[in-house]
PyMOL commands that place a pseudoatom at each C-alpha (Angstrom):
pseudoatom trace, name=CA, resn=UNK, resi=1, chain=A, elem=C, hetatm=0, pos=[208.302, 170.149, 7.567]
pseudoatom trace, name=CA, resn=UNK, resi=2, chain=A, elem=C, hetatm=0, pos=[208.738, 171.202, 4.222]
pseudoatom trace, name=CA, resn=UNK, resi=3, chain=A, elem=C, hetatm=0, pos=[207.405, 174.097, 2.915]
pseudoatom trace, name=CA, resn=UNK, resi=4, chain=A, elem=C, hetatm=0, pos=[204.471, 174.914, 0.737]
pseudoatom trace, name=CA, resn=UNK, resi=5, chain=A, elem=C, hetatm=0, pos=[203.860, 177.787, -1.825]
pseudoatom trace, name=CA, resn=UNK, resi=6, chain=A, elem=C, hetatm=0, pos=[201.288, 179.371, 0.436]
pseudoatom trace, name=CA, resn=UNK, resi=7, chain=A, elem=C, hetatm=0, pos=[204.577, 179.802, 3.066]
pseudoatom trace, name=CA, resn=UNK, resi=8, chain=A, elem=C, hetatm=0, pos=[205.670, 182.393, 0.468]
pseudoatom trace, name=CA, resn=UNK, resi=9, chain=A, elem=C, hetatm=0, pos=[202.945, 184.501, -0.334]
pseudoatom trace, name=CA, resn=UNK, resi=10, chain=A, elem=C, hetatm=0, pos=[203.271, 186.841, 2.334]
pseudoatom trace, name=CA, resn=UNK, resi=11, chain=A, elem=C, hetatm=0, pos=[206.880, 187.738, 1.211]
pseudoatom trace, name=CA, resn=UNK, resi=12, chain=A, elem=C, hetatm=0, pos=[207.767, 190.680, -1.277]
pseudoatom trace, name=CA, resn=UNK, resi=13, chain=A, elem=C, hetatm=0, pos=[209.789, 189.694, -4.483]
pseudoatom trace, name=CA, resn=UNK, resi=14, chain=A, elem=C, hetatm=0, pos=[212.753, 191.817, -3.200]
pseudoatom trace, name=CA, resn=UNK, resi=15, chain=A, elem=C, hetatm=0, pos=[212.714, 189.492, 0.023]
pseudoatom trace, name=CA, resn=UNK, resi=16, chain=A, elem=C, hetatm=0, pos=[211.822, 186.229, -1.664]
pseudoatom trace, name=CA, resn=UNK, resi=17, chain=A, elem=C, hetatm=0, pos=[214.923, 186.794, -4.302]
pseudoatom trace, name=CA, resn=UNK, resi=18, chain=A, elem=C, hetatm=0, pos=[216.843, 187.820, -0.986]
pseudoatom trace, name=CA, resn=UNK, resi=19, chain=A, elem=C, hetatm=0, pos=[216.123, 184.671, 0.917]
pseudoatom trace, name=CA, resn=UNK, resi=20, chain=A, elem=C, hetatm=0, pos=[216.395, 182.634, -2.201]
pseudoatom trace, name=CA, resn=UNK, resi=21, chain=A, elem=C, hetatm=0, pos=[220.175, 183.850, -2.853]
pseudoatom trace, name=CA, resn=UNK, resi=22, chain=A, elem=C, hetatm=0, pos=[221.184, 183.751, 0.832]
pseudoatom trace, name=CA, resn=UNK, resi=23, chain=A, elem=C, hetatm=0, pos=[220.354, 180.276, 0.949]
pseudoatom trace, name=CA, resn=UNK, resi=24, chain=A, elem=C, hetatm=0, pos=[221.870, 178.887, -2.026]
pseudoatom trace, name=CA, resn=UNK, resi=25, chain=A, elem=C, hetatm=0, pos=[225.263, 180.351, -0.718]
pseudoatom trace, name=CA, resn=UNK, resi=26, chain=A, elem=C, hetatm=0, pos=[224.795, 178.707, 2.941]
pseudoatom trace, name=CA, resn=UNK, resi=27, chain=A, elem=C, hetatm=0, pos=[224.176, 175.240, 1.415]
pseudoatom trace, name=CA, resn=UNK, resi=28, chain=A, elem=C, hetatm=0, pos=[223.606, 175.027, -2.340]
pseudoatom trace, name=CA, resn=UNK, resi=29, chain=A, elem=C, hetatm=0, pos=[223.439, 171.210, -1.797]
pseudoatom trace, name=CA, resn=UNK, resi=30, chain=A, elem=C, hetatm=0, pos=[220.257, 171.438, -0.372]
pseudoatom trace, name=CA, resn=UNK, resi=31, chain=A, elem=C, hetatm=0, pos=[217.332, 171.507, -2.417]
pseudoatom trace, name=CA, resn=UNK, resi=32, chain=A, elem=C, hetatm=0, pos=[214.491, 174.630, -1.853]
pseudoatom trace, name=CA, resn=UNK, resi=33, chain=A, elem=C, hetatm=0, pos=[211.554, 172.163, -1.817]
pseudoatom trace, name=CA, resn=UNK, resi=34, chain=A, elem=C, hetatm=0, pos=[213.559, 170.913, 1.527]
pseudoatom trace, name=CA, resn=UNK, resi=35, chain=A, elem=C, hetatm=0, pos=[213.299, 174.292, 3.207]
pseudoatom trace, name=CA, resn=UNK, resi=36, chain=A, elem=C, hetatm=0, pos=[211.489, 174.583, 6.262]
pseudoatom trace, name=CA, resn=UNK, resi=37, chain=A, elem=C, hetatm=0, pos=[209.764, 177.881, 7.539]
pseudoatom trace, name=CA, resn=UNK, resi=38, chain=A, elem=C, hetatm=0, pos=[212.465, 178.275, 10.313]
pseudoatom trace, name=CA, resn=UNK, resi=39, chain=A, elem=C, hetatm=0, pos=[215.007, 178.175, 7.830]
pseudoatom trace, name=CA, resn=UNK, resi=40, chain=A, elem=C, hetatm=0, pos=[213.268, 180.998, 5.467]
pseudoatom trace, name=CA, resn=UNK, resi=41, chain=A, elem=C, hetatm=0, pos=[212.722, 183.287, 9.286]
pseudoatom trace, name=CA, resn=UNK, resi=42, chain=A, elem=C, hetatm=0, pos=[216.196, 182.799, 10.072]
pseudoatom trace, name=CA, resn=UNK, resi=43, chain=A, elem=C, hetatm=0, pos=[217.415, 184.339, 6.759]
pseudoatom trace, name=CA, resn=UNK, resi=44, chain=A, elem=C, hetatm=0, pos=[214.666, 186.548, 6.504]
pseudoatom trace, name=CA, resn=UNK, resi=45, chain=A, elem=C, hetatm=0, pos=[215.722, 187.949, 10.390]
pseudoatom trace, name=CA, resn=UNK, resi=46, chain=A, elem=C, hetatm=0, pos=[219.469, 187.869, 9.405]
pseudoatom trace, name=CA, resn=UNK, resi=47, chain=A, elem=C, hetatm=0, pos=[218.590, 190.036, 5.871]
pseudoatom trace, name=CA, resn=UNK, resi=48, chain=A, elem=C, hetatm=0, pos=[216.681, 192.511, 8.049]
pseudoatom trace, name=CA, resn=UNK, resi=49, chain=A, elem=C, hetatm=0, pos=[219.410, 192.961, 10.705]
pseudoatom trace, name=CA, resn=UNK, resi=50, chain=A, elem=C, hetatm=0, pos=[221.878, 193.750, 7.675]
pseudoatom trace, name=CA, resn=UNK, resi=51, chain=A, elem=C, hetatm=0, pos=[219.622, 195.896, 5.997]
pseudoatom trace, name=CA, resn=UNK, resi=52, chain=A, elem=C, hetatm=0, pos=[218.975, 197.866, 9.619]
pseudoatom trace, name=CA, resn=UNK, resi=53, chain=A, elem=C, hetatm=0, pos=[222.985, 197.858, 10.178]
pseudoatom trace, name=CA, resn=UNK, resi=54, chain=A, elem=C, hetatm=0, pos=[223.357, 199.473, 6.743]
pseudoatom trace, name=CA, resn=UNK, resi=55, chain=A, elem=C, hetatm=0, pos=[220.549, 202.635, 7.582]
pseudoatom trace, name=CA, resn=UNK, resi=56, chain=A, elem=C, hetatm=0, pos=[222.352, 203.228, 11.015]
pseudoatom trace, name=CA, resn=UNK, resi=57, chain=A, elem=C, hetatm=0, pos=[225.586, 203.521, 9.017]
pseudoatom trace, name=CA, resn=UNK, resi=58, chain=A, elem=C, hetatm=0, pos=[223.977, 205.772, 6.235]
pseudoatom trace, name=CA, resn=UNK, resi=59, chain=A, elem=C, hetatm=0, pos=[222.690, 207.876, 8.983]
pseudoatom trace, name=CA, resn=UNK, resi=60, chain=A, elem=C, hetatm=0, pos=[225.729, 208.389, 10.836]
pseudoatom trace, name=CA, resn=UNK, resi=61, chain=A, elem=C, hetatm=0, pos=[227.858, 209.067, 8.166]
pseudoatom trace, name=CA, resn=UNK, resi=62, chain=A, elem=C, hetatm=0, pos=[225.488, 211.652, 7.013]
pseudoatom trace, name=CA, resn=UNK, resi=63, chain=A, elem=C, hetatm=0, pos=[225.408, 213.104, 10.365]
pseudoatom trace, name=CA, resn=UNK, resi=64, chain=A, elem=C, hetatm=0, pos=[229.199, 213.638, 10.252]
pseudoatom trace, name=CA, resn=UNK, resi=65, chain=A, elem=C, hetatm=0, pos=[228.893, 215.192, 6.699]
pseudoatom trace, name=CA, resn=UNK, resi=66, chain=A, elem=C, hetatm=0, pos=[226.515, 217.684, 7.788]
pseudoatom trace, name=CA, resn=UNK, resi=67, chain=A, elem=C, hetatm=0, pos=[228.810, 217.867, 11.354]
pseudoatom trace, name=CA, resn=UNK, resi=68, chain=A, elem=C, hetatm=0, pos=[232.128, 218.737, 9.193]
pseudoatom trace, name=CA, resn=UNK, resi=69, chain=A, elem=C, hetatm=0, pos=[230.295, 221.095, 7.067]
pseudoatom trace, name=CA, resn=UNK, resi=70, chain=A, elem=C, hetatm=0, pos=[229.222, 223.031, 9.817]
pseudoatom trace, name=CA, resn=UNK, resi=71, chain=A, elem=C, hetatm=0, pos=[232.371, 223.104, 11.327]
pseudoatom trace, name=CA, resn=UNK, resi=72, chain=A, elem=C, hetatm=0, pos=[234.110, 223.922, 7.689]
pseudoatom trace, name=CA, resn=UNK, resi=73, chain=A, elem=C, hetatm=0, pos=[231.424, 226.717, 7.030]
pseudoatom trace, name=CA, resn=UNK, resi=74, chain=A, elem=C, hetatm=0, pos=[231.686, 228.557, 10.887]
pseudoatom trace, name=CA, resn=UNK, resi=75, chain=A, elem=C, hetatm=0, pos=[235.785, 228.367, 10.468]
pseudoatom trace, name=CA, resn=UNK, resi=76, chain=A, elem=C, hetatm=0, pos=[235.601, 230.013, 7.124]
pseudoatom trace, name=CA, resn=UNK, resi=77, chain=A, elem=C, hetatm=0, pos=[232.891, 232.418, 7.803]
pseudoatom trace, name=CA, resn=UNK, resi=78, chain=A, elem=C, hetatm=0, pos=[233.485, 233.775, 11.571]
pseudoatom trace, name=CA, resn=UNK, resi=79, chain=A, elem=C, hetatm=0, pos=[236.451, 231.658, 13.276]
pseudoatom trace, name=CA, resn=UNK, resi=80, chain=A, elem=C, hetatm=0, pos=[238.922, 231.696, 10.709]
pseudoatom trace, name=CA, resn=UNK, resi=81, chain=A, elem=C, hetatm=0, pos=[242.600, 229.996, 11.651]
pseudoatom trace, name=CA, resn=UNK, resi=82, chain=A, elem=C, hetatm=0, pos=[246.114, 231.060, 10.211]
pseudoatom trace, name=CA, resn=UNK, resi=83, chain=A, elem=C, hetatm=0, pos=[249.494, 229.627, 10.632]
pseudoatom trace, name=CA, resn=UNK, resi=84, chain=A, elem=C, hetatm=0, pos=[251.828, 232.356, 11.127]
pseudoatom trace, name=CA, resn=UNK, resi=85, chain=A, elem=C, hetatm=0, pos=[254.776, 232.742, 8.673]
pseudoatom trace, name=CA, resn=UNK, resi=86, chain=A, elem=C, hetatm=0, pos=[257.710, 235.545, 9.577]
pseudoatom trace, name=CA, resn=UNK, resi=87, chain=A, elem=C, hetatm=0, pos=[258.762, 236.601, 12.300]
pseudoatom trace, name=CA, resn=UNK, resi=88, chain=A, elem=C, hetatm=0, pos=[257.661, 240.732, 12.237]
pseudoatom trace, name=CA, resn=UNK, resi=89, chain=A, elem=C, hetatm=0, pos=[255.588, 239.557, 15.537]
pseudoatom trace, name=CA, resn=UNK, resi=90, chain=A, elem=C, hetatm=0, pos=[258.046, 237.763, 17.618]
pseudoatom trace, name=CA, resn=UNK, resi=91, chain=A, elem=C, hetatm=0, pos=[258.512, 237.428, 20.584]
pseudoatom trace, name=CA, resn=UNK, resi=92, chain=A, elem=C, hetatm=0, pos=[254.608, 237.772, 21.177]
pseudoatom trace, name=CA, resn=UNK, resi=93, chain=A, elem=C, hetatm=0, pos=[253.797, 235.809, 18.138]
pseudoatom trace, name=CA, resn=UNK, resi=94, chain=A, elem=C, hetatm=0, pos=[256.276, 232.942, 16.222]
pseudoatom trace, name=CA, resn=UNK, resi=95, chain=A, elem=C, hetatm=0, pos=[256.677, 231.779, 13.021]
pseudoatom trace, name=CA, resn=UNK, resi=96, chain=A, elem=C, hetatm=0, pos=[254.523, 228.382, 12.442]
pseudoatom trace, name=CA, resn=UNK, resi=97, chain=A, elem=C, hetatm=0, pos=[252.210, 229.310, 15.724]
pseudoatom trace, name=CA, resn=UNK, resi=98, chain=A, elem=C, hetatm=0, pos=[248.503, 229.055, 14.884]
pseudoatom trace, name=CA, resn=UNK, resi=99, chain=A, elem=C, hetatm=0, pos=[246.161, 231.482, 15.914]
pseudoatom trace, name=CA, resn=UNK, resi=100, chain=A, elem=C, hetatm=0, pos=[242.499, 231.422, 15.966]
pseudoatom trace, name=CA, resn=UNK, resi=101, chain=A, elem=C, hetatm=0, pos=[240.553, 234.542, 14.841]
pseudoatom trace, name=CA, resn=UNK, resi=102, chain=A, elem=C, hetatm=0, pos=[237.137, 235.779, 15.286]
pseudoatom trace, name=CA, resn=UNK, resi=103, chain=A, elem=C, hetatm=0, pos=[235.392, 238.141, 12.396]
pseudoatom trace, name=CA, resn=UNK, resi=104, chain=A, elem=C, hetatm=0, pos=[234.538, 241.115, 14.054]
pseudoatom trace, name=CA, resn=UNK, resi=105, chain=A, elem=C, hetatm=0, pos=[234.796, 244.946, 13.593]
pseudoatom trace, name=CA, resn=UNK, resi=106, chain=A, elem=C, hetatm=0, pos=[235.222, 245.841, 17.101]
pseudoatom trace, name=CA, resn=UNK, resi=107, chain=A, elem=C, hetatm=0, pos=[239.129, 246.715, 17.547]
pseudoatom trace, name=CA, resn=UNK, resi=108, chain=A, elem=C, hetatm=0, pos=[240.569, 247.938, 20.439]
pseudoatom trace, name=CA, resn=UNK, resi=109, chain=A, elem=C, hetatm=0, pos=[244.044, 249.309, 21.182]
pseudoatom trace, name=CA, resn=UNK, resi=110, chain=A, elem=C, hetatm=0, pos=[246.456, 246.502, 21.629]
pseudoatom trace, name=CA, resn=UNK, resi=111, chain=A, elem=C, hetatm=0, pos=[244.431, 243.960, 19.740]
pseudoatom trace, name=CA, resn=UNK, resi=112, chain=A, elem=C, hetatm=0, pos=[246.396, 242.032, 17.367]
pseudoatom trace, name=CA, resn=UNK, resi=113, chain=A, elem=C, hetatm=0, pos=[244.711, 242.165, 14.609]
pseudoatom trace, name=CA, resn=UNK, resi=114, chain=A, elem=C, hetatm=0, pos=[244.944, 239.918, 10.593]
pseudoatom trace, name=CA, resn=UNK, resi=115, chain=A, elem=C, hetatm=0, pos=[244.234, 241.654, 7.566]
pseudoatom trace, name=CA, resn=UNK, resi=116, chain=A, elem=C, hetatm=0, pos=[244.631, 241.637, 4.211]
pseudoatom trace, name=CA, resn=UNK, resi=117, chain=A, elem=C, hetatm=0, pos=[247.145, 243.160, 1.578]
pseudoatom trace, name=CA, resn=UNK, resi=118, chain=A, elem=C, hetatm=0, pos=[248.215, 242.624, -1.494]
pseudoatom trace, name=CA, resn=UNK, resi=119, chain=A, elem=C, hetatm=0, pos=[246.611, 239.162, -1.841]
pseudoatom trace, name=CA, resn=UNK, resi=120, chain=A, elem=C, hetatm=0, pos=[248.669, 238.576, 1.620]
pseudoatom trace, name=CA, resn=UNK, resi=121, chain=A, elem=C, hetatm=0, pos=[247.305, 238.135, 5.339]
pseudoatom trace, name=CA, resn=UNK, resi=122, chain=A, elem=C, hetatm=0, pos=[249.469, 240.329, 7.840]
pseudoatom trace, name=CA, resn=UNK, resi=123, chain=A, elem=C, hetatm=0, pos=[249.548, 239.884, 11.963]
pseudoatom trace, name=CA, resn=UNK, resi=124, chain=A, elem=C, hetatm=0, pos=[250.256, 243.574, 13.276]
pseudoatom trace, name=CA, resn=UNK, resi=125, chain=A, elem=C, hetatm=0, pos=[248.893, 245.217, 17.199]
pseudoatom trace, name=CA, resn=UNK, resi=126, chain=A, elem=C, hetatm=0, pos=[246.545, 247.844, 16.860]
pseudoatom trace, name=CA, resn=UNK, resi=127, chain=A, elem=C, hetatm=0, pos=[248.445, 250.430, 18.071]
pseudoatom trace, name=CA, resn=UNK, resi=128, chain=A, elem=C, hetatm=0, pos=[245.852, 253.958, 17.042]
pseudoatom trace, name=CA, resn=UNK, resi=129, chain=A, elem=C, hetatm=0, pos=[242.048, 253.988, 16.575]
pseudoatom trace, name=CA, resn=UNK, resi=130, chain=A, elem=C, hetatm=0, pos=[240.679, 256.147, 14.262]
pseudoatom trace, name=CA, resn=UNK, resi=131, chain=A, elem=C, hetatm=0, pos=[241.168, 259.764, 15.178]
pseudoatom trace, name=CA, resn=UNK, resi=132, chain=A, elem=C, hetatm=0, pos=[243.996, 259.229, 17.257]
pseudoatom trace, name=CA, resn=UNK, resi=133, chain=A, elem=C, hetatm=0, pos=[246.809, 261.007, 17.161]
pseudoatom trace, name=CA, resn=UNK, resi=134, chain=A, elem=C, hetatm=0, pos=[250.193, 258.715, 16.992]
pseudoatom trace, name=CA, resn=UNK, resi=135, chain=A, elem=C, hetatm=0, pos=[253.582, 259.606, 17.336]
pseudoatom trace, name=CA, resn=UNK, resi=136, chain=A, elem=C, hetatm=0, pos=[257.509, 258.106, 17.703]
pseudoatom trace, name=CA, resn=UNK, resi=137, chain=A, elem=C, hetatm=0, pos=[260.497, 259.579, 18.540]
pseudoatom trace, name=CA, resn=UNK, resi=138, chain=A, elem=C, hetatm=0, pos=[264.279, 258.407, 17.527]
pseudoatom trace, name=CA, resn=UNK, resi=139, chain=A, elem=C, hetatm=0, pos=[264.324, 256.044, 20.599]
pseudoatom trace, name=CA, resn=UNK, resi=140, chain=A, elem=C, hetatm=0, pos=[261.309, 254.299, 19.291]
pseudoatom trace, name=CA, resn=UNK, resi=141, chain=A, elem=C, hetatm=0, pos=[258.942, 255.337, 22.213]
pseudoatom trace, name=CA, resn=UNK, resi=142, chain=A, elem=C, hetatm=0, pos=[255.232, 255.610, 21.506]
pseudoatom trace, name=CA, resn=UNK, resi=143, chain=A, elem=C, hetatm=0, pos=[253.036, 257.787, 21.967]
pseudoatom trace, name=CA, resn=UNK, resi=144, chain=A, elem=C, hetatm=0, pos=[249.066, 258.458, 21.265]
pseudoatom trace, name=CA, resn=UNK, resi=145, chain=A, elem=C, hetatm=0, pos=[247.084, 260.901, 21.640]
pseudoatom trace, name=CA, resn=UNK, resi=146, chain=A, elem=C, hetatm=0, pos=[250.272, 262.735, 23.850]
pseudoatom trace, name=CA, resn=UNK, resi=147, chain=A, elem=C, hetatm=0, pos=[250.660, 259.614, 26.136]
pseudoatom trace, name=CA, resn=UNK, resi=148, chain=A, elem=C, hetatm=0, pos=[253.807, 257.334, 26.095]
pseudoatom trace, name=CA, resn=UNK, resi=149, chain=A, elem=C, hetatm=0, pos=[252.211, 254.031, 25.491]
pseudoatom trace, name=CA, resn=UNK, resi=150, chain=A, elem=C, hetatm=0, pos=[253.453, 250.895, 27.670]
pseudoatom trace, name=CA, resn=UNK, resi=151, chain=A, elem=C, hetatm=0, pos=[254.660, 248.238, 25.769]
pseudoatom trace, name=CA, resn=UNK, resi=152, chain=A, elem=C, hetatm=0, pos=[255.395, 245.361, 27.907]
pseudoatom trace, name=CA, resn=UNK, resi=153, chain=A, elem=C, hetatm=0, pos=[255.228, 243.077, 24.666]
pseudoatom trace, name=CA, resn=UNK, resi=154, chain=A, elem=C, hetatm=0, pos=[258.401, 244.410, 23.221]
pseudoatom trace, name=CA, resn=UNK, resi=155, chain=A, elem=C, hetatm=0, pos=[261.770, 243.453, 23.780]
pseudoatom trace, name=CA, resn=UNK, resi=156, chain=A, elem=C, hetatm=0, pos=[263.519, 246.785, 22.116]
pseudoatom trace, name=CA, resn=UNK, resi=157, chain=A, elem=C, hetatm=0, pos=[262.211, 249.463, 20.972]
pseudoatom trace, name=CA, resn=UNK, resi=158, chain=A, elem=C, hetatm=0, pos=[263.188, 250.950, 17.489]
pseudoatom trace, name=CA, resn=UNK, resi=159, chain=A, elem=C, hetatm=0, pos=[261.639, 253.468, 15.240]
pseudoatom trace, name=CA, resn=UNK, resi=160, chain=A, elem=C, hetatm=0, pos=[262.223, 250.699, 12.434]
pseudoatom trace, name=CA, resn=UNK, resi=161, chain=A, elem=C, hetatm=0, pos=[261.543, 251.388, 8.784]
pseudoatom trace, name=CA, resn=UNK, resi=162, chain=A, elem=C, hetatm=0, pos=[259.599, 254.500, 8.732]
pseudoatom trace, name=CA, resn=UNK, resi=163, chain=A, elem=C, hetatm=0, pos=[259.060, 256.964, 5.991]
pseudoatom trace, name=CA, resn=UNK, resi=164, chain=A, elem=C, hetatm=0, pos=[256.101, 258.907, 7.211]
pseudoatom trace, name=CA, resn=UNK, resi=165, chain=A, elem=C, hetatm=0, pos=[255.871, 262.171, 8.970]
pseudoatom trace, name=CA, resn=UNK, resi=166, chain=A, elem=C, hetatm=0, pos=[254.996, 262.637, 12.942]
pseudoatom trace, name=CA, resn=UNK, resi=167, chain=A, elem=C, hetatm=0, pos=[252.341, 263.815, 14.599]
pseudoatom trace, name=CA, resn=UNK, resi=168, chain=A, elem=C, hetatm=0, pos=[250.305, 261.523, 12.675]
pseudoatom trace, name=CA, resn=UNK, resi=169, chain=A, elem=C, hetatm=0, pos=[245.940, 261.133, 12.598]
pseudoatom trace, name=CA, resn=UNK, resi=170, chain=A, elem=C, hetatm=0, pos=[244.871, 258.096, 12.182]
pseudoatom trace, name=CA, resn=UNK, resi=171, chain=A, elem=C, hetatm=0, pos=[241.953, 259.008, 9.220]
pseudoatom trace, name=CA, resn=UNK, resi=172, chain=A, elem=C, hetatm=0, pos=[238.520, 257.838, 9.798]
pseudoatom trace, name=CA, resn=UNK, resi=173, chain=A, elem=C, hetatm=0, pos=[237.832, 254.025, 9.661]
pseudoatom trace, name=CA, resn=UNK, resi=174, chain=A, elem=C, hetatm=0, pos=[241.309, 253.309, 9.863]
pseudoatom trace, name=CA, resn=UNK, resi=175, chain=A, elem=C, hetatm=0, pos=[243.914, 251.740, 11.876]
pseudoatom trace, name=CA, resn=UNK, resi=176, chain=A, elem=C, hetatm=0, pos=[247.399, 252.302, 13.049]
pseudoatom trace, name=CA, resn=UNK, resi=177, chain=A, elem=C, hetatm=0, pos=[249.488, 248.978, 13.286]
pseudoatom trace, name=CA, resn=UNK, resi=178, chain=A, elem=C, hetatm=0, pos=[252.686, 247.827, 14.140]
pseudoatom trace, name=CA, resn=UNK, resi=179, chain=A, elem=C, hetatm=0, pos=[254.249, 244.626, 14.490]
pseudoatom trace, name=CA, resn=UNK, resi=180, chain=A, elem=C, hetatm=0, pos=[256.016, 244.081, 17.758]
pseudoatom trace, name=CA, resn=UNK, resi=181, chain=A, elem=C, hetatm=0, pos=[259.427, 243.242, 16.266]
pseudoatom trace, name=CA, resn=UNK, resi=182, chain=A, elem=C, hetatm=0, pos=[259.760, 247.288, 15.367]
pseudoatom trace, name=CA, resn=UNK, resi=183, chain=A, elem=C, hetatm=0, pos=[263.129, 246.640, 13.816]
pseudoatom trace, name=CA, resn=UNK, resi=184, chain=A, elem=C, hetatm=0, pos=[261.872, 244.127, 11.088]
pseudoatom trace, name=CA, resn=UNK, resi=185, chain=A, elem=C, hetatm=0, pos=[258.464, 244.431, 10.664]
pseudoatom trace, name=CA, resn=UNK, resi=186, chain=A, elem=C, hetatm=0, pos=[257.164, 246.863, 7.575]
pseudoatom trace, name=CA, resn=UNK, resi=187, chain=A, elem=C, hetatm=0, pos=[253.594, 248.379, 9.316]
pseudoatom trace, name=CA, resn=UNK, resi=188, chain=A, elem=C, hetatm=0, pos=[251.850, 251.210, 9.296]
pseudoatom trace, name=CA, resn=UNK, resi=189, chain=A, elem=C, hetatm=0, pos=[254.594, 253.598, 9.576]
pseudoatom trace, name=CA, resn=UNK, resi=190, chain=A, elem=C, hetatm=0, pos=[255.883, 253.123, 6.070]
pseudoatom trace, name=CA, resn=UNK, resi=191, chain=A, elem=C, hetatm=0, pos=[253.472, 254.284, 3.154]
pseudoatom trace, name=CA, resn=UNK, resi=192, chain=A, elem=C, hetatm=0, pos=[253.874, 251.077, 1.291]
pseudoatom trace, name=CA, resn=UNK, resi=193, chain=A, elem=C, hetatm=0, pos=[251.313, 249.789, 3.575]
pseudoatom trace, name=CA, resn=UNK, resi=194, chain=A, elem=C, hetatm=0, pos=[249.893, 252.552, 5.801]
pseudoatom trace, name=CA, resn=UNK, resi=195, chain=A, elem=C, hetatm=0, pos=[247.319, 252.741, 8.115]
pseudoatom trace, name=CA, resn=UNK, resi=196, chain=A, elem=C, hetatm=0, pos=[244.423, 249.744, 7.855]
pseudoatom trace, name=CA, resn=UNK, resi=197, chain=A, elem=C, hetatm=0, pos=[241.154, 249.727, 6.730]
pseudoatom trace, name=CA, resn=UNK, resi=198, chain=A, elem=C, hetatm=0, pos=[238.187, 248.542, 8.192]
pseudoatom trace, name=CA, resn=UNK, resi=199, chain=A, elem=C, hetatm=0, pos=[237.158, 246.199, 4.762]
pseudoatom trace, name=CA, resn=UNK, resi=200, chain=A, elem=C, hetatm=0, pos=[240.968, 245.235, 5.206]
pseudoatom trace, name=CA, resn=UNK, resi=201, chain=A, elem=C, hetatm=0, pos=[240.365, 243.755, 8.728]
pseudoatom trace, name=CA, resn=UNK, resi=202, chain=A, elem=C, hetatm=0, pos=[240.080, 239.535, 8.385]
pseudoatom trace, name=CA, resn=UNK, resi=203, chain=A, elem=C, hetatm=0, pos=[239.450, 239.412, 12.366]
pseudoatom trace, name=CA, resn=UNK, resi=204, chain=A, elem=C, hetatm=0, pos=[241.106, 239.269, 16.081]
pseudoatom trace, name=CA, resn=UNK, resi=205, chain=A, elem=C, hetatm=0, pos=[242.984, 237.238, 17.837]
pseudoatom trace, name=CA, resn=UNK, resi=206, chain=A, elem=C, hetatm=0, pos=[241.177, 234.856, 20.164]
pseudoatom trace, name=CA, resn=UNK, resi=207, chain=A, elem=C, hetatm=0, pos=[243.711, 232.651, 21.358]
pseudoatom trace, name=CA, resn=UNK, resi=208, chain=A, elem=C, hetatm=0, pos=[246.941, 230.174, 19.732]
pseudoatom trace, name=CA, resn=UNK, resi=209, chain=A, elem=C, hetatm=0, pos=[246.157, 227.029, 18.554]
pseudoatom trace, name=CA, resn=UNK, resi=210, chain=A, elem=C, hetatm=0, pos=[248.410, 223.931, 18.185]
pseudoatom trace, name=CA, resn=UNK, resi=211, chain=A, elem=C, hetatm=0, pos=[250.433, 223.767, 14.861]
pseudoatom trace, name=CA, resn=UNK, resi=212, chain=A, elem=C, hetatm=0, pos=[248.183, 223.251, 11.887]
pseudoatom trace, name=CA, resn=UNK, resi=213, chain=A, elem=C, hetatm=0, pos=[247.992, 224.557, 8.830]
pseudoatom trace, name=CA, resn=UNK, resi=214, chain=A, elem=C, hetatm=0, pos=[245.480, 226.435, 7.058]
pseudoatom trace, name=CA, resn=UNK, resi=215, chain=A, elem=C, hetatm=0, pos=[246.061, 229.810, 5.681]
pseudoatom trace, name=CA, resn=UNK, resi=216, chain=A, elem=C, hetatm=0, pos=[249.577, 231.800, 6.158]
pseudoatom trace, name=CA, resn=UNK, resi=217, chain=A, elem=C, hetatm=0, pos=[249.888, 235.276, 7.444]
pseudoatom trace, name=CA, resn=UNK, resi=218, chain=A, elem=C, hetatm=0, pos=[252.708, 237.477, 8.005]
for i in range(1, 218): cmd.bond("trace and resi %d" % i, "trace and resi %d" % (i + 1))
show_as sticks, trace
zoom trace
């Protein structure tokens, strides 16, 4: 059964052009007077199945965009992640580990602690709140606010490169650091970098990631 002209007229231009092309490349041979309304359905059926394949597709990809920007937007804004570079940390913390931090400006003692100096990102323990009192002796034994502090983190202790004067106060809205490795690591007991701020802070340890890298810290 062939088909007429009034076979057509419930069909939009965009879907009789459709159907047209689609079946001049299954069988140009065969002449579109011949066509039969099964043959324009079947087309027709196939060009809507495409056409719903292609807005499931749209739609999941833009899910994922808007997935990954989250993601991209929560890591930059309160979960940063830094690959570790140095070694003023070790043996709690080693070069190329990966750490994930959380933005935050609750400290505590012990925390270890990123922040940010000279256009650098440093890993140091918070070692005196503000208004404590810190001290060190030659044997590199510390002590705050008069009581020798346990440090099971360390493998030696060394009073390391210091240039400031003990009994120190920690000032107001600052923080006393110091990287675990005492004999490399330049912290808060040299005045080149001092005691940390709180704007300084970039956030806390939460917990090590694998290897992959983002930003570098010291």
């Amino acid at each position: 059964m062939r088909l007429d002209r009034k076979e057509f007229q419930h069909l939009s231009k965009s879907e009789l052009i459709g159907i047209i092309c689609e079946l001049m490349k299954e069988d140009d041979s065969k002449p579109l007077t011949d066509l039969t309304l099964s043959d324009v359905e079947a087309v027709r059926n196939g060009l809507a199945a495409s056409a719903n394949r292609k807005k499931i597709a749209v739609r999941i990809f833009s899910i994922l965009v808007v997935i990954a920007a989250a993601a991209i937007l929560i890591s930059t804004l309160f979960l940063p992640v830094i690959q570790v570079t140095g070694s003023s940390m070790e043996p709690s913390i080693r070069e190329d580990d990966v750490l994930l931090l959380v933005q935050t400006k609750h400290f505590d003692h012990g925390d270890i602690c990123c922040f940010s100096w000279q256009n650098k990102l440093l890993i140091k323990r918070i070692i005196g709140m503000p208004g404590d009192v810190v001290r060190m002796d030659k044997e590199g034994n510390v002590f705050v606010n008069d009581q020798l502090l346990d440090e099971p983190y360390l493998t030696e202790k060394k009073l390391g490169e210091c240039d400031i004067k003990f009994p120190y106060y920690v000032p107001e809205g600052q923080y006393f650091v110091l990287g675990d490795h005492r004999e490399s690591s330049v912290d808060s007991r040299s005045t080149v970098i001092g005691c940390v701020e709180e704007d300084q802070m970039v956030g806390r340890e939460v917990f090590r990631l694998w290897p992959h890298r983002i930003r570098q810290a010291e």
